[in-house]
C-alpha positions in Angstrom: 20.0 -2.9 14.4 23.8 -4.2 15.2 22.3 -7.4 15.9 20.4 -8.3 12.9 21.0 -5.2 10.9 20.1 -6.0 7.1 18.3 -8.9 7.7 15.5 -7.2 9.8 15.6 -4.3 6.9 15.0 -7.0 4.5 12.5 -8.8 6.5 10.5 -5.4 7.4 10.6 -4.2 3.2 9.4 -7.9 2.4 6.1 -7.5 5.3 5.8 -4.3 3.4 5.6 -5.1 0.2 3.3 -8.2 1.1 1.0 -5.9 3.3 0.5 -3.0 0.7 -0.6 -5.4 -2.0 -2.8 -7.1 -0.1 -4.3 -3.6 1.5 -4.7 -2.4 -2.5 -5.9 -6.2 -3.0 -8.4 -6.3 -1.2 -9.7 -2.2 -1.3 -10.1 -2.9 -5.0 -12.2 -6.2 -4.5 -14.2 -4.7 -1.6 -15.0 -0.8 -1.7 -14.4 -0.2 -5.6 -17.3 1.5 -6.4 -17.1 3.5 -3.0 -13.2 4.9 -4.2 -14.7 6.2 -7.3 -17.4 7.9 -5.8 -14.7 9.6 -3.3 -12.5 10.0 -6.6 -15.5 11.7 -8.6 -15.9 14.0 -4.7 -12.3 15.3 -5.1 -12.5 16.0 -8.6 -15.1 17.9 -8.4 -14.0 19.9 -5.3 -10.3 20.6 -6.8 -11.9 21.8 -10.0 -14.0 24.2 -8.1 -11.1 25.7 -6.6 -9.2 26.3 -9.5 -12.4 27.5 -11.1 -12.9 25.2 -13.9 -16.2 23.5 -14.5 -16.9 20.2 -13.3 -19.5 17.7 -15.3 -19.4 14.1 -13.9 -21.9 13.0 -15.5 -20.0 13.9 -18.8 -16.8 12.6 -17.5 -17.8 9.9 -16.3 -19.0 8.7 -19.6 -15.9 9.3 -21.3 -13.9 8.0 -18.1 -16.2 4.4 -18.7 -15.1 4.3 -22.4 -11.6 4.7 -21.4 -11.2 2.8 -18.2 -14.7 0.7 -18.0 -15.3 2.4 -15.0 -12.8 1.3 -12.6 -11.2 3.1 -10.2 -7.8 4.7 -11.3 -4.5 3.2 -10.0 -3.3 6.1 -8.6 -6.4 6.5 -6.4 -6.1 3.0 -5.6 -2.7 3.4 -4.5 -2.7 6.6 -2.3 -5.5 5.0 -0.4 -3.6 2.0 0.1 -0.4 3.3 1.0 -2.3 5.4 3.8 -3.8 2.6 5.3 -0.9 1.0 4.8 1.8 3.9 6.0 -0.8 4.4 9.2 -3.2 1.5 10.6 -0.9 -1.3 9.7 2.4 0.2 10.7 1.8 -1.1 14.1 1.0 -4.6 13.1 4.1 -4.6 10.4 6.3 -3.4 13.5 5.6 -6.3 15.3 5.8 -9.0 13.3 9.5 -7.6 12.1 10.6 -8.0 15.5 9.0 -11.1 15.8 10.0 -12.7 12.5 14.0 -11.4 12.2 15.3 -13.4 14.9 13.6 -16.7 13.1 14.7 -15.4 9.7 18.6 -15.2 10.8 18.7 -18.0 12.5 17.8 -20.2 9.5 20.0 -17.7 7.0 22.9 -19.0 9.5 22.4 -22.1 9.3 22.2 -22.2 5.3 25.5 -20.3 5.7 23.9 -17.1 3.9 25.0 -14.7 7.0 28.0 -15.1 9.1 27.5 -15.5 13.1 25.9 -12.6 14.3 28.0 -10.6 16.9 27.1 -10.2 20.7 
């Protein structure tokens, strides 16, 4: 960290944000249908414990009209963001440690960081 310091942060939130979008990207182009299905599962299941009825069939109708039956964003997202937070955190890792020394080299030389202290 006292060698690169900020520019490894910056280069690890960039990977980030590049790797979560393309994790939501492509879960939303592949396995869609499969997310609702898992959606309409814990729906159902939370409703039970709380004791309130559960219709899909109804809800789903209404949830087509609404949303043409795609998957909500907030689904989308919390399945992303675990994939993202846990299988990829290894392959963000290293390409931050990687990347950083590349990436502050060349800020250097444009004159955007000062010499890094050894």
């Amino acid at each position: 960290m006292k060698k690169y310091g900020t520019v490894g942060v910056g280069v690890y939130l960039g990977l980030s944000v590049i790797d979560l979008s393309l994790t939501m990207a492509l879960i939303s182009y592949k396995g869609a249908d499969k997310v609702k299905n898992m959606e309409d599962w814990v729906v159902g299941n939370i409703k039970g414990w709380v004791g309130m009825k559960h219709d899909p069939d109804n809800e789903e109708e209404k949830m087509k009209e609404v949303q043409g039956g795609k998957v909500s964003f907030t689904t989308l997202f919390v399945i992303a963001y675990g994939i993202h937070k846990t299988i990829l955190l290894p392959v963000r890792l290293s390409l931050t440690a990687a990347i950083t020394p590349i990436v502050a080299r060349r800020l250097r030389e444009l004159g955007w960081i000062k010499n890094i202290v050894k």
